[in-house]
KEZA-623887 format. One record per residue: residue number from 0; residue in three letters; x, y, z of N, C-alpha, C, CB in turn. Coordinates in steps of 0.1 Angstrom, whole numbers, plus 5000, padded with zeros to 4 digits. Glycine has a CB too. Example, Ala and Ser with C-alpha at 12.3 -4.5 7.8 and 13.67 -1.06 7.14 Angstrom:
BEGIN
seq;type;n.xx;n.yy;n.zz;ca.xx;ca.yy;ca.zz;c.xx;c.yy;c.zz;cb.xx;cb.yy;cb.zz
0;ALA;5132;4943;5078;5123;4955;5078;5132;4967;5078;5113;4955;5090
1;SER;5128;4978;5071;5137;4989;5071;5129;5000;5079;5141;4994;5057
***
This chain:
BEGIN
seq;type;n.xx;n.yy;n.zz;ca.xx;ca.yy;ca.zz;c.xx;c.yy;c.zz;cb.xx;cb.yy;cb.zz
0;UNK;4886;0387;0609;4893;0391;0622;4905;0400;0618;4898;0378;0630
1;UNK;4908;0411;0622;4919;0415;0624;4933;0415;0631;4915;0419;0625
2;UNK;4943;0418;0620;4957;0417;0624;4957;0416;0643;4966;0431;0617
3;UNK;4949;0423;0652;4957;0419;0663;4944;0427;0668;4975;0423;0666
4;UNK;4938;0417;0681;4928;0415;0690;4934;0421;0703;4924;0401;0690
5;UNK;4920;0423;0712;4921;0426;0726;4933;0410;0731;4901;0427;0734
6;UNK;4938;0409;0744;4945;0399;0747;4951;0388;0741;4939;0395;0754
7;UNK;4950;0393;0725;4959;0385;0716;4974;0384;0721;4960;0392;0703
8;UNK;4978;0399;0722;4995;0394;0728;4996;0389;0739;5005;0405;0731
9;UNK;5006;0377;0738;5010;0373;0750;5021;0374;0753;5006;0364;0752
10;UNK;5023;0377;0763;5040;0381;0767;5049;0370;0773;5041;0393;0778
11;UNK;5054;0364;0773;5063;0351;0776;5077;0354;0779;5062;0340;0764
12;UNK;5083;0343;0790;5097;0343;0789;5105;0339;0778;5100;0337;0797
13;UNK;5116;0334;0782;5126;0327;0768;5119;0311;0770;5149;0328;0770
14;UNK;5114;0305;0778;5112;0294;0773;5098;0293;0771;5119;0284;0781
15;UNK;5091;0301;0767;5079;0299;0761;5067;0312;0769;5075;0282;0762
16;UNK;5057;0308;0758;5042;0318;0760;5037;0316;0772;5030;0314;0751
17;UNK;5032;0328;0777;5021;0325;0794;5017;0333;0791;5025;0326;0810
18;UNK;5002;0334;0799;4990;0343;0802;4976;0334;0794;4993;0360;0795
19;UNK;4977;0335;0782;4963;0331;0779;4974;0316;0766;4950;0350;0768
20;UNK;4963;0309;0775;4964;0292;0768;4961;0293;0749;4947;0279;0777
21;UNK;4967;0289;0741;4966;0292;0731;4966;0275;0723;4977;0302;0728
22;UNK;4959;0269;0716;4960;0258;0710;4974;0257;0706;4949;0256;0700
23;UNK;4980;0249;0700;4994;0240;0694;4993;0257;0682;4991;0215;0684
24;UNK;5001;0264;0686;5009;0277;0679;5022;0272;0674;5013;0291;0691
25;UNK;5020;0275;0661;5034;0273;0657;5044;0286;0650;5032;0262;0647
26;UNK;5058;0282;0656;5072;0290;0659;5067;0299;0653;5087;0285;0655
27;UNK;5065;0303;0637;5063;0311;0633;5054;0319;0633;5064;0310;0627
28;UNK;5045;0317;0640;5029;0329;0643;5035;0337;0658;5008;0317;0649
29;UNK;5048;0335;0665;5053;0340;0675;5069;0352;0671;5056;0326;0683
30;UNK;5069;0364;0674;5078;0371;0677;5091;0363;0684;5073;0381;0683
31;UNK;5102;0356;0687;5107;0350;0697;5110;0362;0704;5117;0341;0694
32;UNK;5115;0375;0698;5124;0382;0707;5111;0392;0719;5137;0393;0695
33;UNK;5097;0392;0711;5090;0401;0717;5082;0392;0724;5084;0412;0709
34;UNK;5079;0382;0720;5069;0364;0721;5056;0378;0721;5071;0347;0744
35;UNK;5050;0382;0704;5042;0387;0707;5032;0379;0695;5045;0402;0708
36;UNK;5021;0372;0695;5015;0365;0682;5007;0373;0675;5007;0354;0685
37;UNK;5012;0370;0665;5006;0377;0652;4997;0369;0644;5016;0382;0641
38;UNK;4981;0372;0649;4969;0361;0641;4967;0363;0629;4955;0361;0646
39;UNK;4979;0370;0621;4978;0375;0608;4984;0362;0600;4986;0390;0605
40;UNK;4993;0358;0608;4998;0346;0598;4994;0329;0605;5017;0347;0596
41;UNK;4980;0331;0612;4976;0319;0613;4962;0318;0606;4975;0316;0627
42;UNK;4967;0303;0605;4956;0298;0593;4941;0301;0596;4956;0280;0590
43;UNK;4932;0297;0590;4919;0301;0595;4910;0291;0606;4912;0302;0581
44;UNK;4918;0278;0606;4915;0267;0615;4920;0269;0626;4920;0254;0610
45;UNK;4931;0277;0626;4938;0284;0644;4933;0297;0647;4957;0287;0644
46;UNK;4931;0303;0639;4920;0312;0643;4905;0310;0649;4919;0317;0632
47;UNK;4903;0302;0641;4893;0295;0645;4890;0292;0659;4893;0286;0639
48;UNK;4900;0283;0662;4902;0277;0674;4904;0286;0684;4911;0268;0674
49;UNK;4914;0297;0684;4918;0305;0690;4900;0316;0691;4934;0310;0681
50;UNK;4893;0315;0686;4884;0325;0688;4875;0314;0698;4876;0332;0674
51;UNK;4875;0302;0693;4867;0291;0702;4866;0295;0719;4877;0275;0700
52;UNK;4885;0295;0716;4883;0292;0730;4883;0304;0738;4894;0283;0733
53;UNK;4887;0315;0735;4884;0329;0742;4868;0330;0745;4888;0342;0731
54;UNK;4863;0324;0733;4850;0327;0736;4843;0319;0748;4842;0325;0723
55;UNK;4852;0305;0748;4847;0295;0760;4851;0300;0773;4853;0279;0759
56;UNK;4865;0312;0774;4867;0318;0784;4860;0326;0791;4875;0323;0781
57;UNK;4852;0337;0783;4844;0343;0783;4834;0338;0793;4841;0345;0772
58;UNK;4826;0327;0782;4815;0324;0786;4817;0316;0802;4809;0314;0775
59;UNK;4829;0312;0804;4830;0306;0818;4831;0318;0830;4845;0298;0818
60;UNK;4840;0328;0824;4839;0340;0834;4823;0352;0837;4853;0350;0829
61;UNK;4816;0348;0825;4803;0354;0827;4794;0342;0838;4795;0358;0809
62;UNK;4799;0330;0836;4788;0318;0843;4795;0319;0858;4788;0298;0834
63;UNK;4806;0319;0860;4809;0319;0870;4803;0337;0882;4823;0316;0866
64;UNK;4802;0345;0872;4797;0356;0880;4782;0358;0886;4798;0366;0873
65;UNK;4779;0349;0873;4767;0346;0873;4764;0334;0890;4764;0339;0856
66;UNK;4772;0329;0886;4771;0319;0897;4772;0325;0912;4782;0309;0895
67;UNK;4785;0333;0913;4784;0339;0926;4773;0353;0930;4798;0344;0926
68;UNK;4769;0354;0920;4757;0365;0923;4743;0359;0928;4753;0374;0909
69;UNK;4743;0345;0925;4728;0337;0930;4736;0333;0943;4720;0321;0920
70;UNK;4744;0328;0941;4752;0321;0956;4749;0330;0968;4772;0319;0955
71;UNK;4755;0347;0961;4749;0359;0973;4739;0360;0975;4751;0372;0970
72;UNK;4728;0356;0967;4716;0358;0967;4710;0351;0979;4710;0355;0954
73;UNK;4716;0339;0974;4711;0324;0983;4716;0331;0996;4721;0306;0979
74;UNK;4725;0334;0998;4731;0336;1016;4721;0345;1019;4748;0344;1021
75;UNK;4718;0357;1011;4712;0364;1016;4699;0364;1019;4715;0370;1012
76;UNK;4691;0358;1016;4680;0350;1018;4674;0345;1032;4684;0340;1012
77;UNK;4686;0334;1037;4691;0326;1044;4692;0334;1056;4703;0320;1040
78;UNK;4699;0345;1053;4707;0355;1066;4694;0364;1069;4724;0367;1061
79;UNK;4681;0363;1061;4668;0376;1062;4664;0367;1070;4655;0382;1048
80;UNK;4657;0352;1064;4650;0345;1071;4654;0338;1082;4644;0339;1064
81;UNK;4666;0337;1086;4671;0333;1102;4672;0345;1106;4686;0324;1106
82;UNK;4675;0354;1107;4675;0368;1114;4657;0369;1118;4682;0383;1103
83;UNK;4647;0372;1110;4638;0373;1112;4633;0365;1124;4634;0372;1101
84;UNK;4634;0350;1120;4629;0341;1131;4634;0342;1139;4629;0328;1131
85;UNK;4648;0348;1145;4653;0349;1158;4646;0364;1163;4670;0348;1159
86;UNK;4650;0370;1158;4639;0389;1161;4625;0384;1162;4639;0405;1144
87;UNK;4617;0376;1161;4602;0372;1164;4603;0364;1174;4595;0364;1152
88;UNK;4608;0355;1176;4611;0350;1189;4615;0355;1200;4617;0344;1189
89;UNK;4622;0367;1199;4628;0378;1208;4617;0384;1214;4637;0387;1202
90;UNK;4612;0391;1201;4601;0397;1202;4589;0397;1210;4599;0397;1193
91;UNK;4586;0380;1208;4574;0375;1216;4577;0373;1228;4569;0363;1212
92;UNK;4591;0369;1233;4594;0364;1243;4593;0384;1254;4611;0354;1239
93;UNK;4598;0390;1245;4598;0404;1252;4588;0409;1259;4600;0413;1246
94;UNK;4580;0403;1248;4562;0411;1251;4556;0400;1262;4548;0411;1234
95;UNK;4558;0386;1264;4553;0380;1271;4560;0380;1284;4551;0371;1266
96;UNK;4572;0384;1287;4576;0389;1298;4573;0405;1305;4588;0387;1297
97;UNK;4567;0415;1292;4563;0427;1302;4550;0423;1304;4564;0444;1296
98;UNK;4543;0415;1301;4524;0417;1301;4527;0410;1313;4510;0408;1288
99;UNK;4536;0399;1315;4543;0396;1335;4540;0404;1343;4559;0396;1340
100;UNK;4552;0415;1336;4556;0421;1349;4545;0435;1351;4576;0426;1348
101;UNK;4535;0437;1341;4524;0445;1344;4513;0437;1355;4517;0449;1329
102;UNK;4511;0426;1352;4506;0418;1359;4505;0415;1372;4508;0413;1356
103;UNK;4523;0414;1374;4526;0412;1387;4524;0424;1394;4539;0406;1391
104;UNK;4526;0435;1389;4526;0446;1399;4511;0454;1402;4537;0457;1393
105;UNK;4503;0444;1389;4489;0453;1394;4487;0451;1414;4471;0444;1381
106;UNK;4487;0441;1413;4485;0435;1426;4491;0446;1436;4491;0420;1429
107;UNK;4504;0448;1433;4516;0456;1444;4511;0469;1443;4535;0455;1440
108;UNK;4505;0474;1431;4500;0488;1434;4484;0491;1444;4498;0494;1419
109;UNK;4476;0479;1440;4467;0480;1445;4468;0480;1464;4460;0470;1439
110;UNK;4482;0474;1466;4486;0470;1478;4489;0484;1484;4499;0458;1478
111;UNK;4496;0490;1476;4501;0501;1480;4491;0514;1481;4510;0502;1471
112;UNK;4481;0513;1475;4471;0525;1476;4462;0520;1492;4458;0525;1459
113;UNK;4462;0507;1493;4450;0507;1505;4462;0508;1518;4438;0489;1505
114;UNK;4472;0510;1520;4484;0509;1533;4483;0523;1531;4502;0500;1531
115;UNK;4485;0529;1520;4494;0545;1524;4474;0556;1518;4518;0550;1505
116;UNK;4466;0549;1520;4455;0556;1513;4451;0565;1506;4449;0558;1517
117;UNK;4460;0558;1492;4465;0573;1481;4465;0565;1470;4483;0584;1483
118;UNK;4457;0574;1460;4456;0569;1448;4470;0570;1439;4446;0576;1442
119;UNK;4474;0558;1434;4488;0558;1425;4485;0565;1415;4495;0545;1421
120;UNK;4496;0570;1410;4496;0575;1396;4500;0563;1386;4507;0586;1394
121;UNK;4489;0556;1382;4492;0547;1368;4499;0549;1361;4483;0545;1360
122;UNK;4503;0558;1356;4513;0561;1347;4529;0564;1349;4508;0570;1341
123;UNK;4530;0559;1359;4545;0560;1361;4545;0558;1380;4553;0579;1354
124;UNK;4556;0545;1386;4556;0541;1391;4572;0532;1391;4546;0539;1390
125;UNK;4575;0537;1404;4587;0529;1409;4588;0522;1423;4597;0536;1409
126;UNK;4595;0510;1420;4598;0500;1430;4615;0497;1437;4592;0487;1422
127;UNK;4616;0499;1449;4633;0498;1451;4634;0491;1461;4641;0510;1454
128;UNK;4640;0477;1459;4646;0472;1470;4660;0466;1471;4639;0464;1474
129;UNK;4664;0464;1478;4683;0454;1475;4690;0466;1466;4683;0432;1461
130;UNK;4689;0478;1462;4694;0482;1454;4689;0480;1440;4704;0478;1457
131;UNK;4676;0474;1438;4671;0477;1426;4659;0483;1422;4670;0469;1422
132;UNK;4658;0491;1411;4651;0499;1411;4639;0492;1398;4659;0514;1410
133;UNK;4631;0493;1400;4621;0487;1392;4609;0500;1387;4613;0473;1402
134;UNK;4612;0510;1374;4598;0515;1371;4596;0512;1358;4595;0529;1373
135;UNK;4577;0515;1359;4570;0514;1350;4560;0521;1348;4568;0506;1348
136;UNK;4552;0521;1340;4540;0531;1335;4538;0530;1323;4541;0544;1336
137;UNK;4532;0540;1320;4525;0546;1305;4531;0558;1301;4508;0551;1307
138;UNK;4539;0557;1286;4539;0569;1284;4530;0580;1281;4545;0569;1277
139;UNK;4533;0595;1281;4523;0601;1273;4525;0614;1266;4513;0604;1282
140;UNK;4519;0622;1257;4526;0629;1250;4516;0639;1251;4532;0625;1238
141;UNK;4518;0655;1250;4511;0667;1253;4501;0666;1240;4521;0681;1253
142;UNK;4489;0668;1240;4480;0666;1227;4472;0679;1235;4470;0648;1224
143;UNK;4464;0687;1223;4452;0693;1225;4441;0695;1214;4457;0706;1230
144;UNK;4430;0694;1220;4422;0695;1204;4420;0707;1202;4408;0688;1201
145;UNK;4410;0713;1189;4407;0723;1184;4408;0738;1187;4398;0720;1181
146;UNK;4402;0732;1202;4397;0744;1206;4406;0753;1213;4386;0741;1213
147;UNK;4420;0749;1212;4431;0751;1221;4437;0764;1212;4443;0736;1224
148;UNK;4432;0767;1200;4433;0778;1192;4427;0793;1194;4431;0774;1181
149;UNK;4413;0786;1196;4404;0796;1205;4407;0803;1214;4396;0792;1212
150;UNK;4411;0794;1225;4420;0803;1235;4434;0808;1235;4421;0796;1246
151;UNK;4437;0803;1228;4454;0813;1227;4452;0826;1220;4467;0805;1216
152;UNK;4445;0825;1204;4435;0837;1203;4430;0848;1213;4424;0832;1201
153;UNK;4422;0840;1224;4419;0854;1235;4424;0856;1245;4410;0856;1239
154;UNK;4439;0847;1244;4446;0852;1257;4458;0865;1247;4456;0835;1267
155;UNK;4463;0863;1229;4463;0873;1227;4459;0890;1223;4467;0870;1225
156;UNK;4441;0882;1222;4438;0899;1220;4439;0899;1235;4420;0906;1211
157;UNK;4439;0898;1245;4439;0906;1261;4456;0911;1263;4435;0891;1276
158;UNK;4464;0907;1255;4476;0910;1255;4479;0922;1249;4482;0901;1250
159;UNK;4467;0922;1236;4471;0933;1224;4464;0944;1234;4463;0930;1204
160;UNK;4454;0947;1244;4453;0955;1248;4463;0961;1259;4443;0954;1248
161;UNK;4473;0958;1263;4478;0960;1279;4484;0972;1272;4489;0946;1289
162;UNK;4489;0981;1284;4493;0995;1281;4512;0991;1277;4489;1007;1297
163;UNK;4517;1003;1271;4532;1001;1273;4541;1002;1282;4536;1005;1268
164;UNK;4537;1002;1292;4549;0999;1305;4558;0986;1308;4541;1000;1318
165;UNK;4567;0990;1318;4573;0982;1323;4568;0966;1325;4576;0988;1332
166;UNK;4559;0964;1336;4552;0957;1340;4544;0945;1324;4544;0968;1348
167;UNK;4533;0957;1318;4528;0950;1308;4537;0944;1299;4520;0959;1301
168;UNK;4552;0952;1297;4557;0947;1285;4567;0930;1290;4567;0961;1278
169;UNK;4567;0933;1304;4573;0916;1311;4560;0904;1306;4574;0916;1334
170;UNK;4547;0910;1309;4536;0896;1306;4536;0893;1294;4522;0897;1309
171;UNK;4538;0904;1282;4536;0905;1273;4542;0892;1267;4540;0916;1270
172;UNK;4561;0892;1270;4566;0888;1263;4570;0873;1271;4576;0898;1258
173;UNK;4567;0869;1285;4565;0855;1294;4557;0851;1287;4560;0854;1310
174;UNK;4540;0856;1283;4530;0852;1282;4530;0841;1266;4522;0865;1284
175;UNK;4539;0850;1256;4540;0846;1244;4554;0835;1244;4542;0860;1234
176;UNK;4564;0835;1254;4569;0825;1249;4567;0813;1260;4583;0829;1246
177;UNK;4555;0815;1267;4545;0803;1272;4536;0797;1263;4537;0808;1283
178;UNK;4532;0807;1251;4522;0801;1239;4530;0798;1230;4511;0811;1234
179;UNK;4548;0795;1229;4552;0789;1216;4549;0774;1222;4569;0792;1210
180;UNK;4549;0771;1207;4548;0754;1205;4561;0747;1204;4539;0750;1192
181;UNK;4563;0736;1204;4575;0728;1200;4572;0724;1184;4576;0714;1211
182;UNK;4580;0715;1181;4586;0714;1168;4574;0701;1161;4605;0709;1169
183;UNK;4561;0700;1170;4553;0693;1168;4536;0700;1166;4556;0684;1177
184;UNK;4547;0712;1169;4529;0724;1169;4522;0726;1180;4517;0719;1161
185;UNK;4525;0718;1194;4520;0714;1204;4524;0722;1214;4521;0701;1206
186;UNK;4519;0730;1225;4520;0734;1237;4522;0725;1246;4512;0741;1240
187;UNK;4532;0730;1254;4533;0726;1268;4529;0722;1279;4535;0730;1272
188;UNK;4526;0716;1282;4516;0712;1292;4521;0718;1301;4512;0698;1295
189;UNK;4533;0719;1303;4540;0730;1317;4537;0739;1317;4553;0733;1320
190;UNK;4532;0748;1308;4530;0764;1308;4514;0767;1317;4530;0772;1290
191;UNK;4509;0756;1318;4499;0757;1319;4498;0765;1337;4493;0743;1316
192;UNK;4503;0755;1343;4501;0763;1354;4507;0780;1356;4508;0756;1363
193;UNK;4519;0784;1351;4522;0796;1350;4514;0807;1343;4534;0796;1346
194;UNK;4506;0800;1334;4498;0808;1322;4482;0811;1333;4495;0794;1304
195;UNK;4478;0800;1338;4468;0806;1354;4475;0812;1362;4462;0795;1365
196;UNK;4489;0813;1366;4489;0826;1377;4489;0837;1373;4499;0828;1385
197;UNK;4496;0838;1360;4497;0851;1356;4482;0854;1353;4507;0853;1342
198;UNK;4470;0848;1348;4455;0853;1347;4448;0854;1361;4446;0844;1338
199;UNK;4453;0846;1372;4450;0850;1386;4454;0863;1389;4455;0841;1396
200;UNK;4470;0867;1387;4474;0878;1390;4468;0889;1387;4484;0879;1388
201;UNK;4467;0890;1370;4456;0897;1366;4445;0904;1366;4454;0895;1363
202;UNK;4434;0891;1369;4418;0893;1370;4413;0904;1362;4414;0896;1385
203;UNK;4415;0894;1348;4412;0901;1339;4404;0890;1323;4426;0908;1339
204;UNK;4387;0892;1323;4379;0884;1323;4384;0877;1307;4365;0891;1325
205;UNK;4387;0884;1301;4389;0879;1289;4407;0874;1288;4383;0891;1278
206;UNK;4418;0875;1294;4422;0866;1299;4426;0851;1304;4422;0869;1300
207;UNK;4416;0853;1316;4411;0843;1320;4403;0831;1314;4407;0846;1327
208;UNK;4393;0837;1308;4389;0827;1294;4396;0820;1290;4386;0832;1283
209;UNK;4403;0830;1282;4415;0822;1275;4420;0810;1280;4427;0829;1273
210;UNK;4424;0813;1286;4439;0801;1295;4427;0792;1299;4451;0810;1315
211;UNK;4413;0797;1302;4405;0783;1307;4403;0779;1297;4392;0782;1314
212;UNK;4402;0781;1287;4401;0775;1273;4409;0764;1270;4403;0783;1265
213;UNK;4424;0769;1274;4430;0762;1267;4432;0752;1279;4440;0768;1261
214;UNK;4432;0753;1294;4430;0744;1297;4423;0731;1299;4430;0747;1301
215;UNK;4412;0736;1293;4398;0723;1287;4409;0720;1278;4378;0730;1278
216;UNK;4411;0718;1270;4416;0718;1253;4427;0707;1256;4424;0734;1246
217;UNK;4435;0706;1270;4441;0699;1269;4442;0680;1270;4443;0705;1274
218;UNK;4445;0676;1264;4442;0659;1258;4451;0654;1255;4432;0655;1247
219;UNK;4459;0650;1267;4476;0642;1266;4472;0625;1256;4484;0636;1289
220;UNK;4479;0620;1252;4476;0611;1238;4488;0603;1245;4480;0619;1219
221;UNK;4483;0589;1251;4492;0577;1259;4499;0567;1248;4481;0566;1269
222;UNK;4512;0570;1248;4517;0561;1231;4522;0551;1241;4533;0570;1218
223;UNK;4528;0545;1248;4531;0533;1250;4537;0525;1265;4540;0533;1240
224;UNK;4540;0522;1269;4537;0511;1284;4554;0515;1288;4532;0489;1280
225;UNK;4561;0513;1295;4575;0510;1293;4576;0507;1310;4585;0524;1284
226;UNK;4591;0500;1305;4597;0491;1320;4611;0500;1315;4598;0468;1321
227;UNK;4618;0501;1330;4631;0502;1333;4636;0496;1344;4634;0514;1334
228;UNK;4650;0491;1346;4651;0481;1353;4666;0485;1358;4647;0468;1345
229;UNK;4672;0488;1369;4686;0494;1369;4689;0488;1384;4686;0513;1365
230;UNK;4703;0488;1391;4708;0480;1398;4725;0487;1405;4707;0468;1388
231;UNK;4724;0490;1418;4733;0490;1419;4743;0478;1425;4731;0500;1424
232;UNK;4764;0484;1419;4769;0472;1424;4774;0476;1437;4779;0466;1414
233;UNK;4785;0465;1437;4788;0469;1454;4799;0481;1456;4796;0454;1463
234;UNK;4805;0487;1444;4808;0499;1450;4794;0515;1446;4825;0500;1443
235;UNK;4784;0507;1449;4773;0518;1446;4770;0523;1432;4776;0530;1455
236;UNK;4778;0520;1419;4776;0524;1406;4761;0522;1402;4785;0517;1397
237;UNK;4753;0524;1399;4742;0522;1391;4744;0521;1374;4733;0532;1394
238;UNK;4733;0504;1373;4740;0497;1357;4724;0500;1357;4750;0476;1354
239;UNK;4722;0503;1343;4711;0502;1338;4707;0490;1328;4709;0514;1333
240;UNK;4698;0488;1329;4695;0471;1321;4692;0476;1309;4680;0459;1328
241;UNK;4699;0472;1297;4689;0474;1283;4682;0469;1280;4692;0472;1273
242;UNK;4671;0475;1281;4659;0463;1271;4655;0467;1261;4645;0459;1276
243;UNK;4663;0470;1249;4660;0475;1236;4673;0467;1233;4657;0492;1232
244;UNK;4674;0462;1215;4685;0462;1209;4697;0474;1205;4682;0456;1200
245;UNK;4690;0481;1205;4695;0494;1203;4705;0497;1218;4679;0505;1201
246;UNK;4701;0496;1227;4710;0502;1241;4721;0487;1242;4696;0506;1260
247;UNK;4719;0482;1236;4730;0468;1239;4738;0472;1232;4727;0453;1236
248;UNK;4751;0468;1238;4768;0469;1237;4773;0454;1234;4776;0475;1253
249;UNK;4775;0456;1219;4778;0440;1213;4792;0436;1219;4780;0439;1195
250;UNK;4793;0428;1218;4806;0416;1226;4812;0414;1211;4800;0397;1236
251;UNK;4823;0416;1208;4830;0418;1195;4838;0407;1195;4839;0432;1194
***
């Protein structure tokens, strides 16, 4: 061992050593005026001891980390699998209250088509009374298959022929930013109607193709069911109900 170790010195007042516990040191292995120990003039049995017990220090501050890192472990565990069970119970409880309230309203729609003799739109529907508003439906999202390339194709060779005027160069450039897609690759289902007037206006055969083309082509893709539920108070505000965790405003 060498003259002088990591946390060997210990610094002390005038009436003695503090910081690290040292076995029975004697006067002379101590500086008085610096109280700094010098393991150069302890025997090999206090050395000894003195390495003992650093090392038992050690080993206590490695077990103890050790210890608090399973202890984290353990909570955390604890905090997955009670969270989980309460989000599954939520969960179920959520879904078994909309397959309710689809339920209850099949009836009220059917009620409603034979009084006003009009077919409802299944996919989106609202209910309002007392100030509350109750809708639901089906979502749906713009889809088209293959063949929806075909026709955009021959609605722009009918384009690539129009002359350069005034007139041609307005359809030209409506017509093309009616055939951009969104950020899914997908057309619009809104352009659709403007994209037939402008080929009615026309009457122009290979045009018209086109846009019928792509009107076949079209095949909206229904991703998912949804309820909204909202309420006015008595000075007329409208509160909307969250039903996601996400739209809830925690209580702090």
């Amino acid at each position: 061992m060498s003259g002088h170790i990591r946390i060997r010195k210990i610094h002390v007042a005038s009436s003695g050593c503090t910081g690290v516990r040292v076995p029975d040191l004697l006067p002379s292995f101590i500086n008085s005026k610096l109280c700094i120990m010098d393991i150069s003039k302890m025997t090999p049995q206090q050395r000894a001891e003195l390495k003992a017990q650093l090392e038992a220090e050690e080993r206590a501050e490695k077990q103890k980390r050790e210890d608090d890192i399973n202890s984290y472990k353990e909570l955390t565990a604890e905090f997955c699998h009670k969270t989980m069970e309460k989000m599954v119970a939520l969960s179920s409880l959520m879904r078994q209250r909309k397959d309710e309230v689809f339920s209850d309203v099949a009836s009220l729609i059917e009620l409603k088509e034979r009084l006003f003799n009009a077919k409802v739109d299944r996919h989106s529907n609202s209910f309002t009374a007392d100030g509350i508003t109750v809708s639901l439906g089906r979502r749906t999202n713009d889809g088209w298959d293959d063949t929806v390339e075909v026709g955009i194709t021959k609605v722009k060779e009918f384009l690539s022929t129009l002359a350069k005027d005034e007139d041609s160069s307005k359809l030209f450039t409506a017509v093309m930013q009616l055939l951009s897609k969104d950020r899914k690759g997908n057309l619009k289902a809104s352009s659709m109607l403007q994209l037939e007037k402008y080929a009615a206006e026309w009457n122009d055969p290979l045009f018209s193709e086109g846009v019928a083309i792509i009107r076949n082509a079209y095949s909206p893709v229904e991703t998912c069911d949804f309820i909204s539920v909202s309420y006015k108070d008595q000075d007329g505000k409208v509160h909307v109900i969250p039903l996601s965790l996400a739209a809830m405003t925690r209580e702090d």
